[in-house]
C-alpha positions in Angstrom: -21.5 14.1 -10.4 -18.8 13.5 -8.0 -18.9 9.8 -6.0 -16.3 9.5 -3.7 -14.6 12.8 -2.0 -11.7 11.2 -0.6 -9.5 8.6 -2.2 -7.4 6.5 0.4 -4.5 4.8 -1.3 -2.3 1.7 -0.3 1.2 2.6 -1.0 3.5 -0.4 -2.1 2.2 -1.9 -5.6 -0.9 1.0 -5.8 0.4 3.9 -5.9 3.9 2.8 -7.1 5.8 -0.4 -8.0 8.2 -0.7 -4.9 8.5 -4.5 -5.3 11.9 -5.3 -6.9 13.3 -3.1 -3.6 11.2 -4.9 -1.6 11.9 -8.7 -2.5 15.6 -8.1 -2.8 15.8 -7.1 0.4 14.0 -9.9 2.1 16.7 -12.0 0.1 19.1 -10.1 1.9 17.4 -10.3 5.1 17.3 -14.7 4.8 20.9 -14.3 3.8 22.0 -12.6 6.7 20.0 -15.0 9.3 21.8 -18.2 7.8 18.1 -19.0 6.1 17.8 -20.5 2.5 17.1 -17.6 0.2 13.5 -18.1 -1.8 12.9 -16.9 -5.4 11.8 -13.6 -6.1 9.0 -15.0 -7.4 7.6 -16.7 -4.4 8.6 -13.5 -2.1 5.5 -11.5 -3.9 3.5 -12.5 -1.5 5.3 -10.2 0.9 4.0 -7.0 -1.0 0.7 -6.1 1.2 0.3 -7.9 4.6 2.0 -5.9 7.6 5.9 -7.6 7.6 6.6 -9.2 10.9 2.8 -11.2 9.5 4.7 -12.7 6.6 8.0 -13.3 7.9 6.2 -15.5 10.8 3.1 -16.9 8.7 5.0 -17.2 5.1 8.3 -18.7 6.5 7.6 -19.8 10.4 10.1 -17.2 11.2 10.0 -17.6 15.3 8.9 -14.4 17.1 12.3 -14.4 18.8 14.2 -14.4 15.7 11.6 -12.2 13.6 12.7 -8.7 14.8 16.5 -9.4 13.8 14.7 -10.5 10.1 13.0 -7.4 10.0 16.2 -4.9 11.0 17.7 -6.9 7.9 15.7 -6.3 5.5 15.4 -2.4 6.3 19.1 -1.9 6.3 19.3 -2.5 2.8 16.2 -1.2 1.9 17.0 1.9 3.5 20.5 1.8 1.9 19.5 0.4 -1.3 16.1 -1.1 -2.3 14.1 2.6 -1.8 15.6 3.6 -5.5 14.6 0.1 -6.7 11.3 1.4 -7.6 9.2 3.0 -10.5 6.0 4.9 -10.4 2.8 3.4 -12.0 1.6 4.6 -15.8 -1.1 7.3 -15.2 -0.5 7.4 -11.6 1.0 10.8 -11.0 -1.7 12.2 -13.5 -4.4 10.6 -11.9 -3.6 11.7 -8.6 -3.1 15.4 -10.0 -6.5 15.2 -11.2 -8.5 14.0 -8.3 -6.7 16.8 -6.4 -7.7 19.4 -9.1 -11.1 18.3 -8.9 -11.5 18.9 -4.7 -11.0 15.4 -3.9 -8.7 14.8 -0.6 -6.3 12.3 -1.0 -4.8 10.3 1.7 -2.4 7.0 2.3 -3.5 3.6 4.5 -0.1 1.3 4.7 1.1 -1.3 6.3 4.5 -0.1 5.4 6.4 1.9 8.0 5.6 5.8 7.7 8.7 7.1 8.1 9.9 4.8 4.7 6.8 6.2 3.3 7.8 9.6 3.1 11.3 8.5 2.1 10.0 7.0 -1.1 7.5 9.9 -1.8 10.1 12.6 -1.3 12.5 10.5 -3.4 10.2 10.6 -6.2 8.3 14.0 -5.7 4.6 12.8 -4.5 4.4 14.4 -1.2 2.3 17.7 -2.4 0.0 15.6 -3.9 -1.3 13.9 -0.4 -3.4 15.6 2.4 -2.8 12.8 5.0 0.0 10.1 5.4 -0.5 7.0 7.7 1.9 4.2 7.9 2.6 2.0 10.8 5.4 2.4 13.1 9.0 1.8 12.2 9.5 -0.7 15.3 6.3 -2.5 14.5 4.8 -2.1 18.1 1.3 -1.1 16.9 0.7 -3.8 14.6 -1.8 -1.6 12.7 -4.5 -3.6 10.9 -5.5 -2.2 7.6 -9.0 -1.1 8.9 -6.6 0.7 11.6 -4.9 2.3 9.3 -8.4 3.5 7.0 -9.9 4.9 9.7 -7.1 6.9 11.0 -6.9 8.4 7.0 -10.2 9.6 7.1 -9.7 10.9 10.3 -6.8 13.0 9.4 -8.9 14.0 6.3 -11.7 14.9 7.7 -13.9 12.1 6.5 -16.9 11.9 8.4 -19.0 10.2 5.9 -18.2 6.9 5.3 -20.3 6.7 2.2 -18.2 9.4 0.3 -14.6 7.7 1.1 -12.7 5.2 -1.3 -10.0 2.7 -0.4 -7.8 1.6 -3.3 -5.1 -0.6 -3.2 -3.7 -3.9 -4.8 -4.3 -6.5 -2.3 -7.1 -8.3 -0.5 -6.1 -7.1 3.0 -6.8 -3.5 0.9 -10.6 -4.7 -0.1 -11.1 -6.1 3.5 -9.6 -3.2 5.5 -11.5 -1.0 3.6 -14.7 -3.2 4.2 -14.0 -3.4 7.9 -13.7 0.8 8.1 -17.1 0.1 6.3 -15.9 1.9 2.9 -15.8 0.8 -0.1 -12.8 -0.5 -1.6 -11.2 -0.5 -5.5 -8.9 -3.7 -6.6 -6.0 -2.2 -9.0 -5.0 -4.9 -11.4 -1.5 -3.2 -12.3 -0.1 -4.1 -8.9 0.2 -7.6 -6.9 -3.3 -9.1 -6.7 -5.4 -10.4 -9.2 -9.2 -10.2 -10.2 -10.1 -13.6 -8.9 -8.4 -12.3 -5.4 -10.7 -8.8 -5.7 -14.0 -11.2 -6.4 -13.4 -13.3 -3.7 -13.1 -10.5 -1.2 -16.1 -8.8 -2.9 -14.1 -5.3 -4.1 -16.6 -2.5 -4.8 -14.5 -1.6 -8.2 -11.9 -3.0 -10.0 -9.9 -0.7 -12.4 -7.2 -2.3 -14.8 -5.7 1.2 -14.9 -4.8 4.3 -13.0 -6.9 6.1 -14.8 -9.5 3.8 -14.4 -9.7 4.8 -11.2 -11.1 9.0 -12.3 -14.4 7.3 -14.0 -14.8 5.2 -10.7 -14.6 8.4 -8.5 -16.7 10.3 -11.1 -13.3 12.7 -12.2 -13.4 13.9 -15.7 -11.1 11.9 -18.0 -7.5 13.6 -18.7 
């Protein structure tokens, strides 16, 4: 028996490992505003909170300065750091089954939707989502994550909050989902880790894609 029929994804580091793009274009995006570039390494932390949040909360990047940060870092990433990217083991098969099995598929992220749909063209996904939501590409909405949740299952048809499941790689995943009262999966393949799942009290926690079939009740490729 079925447990969840709909499966809301986050995008970066869930569905597909975006990050090397990602960070190299925030190194960019310090170069070009005169700021000392950091390490890849401590850039991570990037990978899930909306941007103009960790530009201003990770690096006390003024709100006057933050915007010109931000058009940056989406030059290149536009130009560049969208091919810097490779899709999770399991993932394409896993979605492919959950769609083969009736369950509606949709996307909650904080990443712009337009760049969304760049990045799922680029490496044929589209087909395999029934609703997109990203934020907007001048970051006027400021979309929290529960934002974003609820307006997946409303463009899926998701009345029954009981039936819907939020996975993604981060904590602001687990609470966003908890705040559209859902529950939530922790993926250990992308940026977050188990303690960070446990703390913010994630319903599941799969260690693979496919993990993620036996949590919605999918039959096992």
């Amino acid at each position: 028996m079925r447990n969840y029929d709909y499966v809301i994804f986050d995008f970066d580091g869930t569905v597909i490992d975006t990050g090397e793009g990602i960070l190299r274009s925030l190194q960019y995006a310090f170069e070009v505003q005169g700021h000392e570039i950091p390490d890849l390494s401590d850039l991570k932390k990037f990978i899930g909170p909306p941007i103009h949040y960790s530009f201003t909360t990770f690096y006390g990047v003024s709100e006057e300065q933050v915007g010109d940060y931000i058009k940056s870092y989406r030059k290149r990433y536009r130009e560049k750091g969208i091919y810097e990217a490779c899709l999770y083991d399991g993932m394409v098969e896993t979605l492919k089954a959950l769609r083969q099995d009736g369950v509606k598929l949709g996307i909650a992220s904080s990443k712009p939707q337009t760049l969304i749909y760049d990045v799922m063209e680029h490496f044929h996904l589209t087909a395999l989502f029934d609703a997109v939501v990203g934020t907007q590409f001048d970051d006027s909405n400021h979309a929290g994550k529960a934002d974003l949740v609820r307006k997946s299952m409303e463009l899926l048809g998701a009345a029954n909050t009981a039936r819907v499941l939020m996975v993604g790689d981060r904590c602001f995943d687990i609470d966003g989902a908890a705040g559209a009262g859902v529950d939530s999966c922790g993926v250990l393949f992308g940026y977050g880790s188990k303690e960070e799942f446990e703390a913010h009290r994630a319903t599941h926690i799969a260690a693979t894609a496919k993990d993620i079939l036996d949590i919605v009740g999918v039959s096992v490729l």
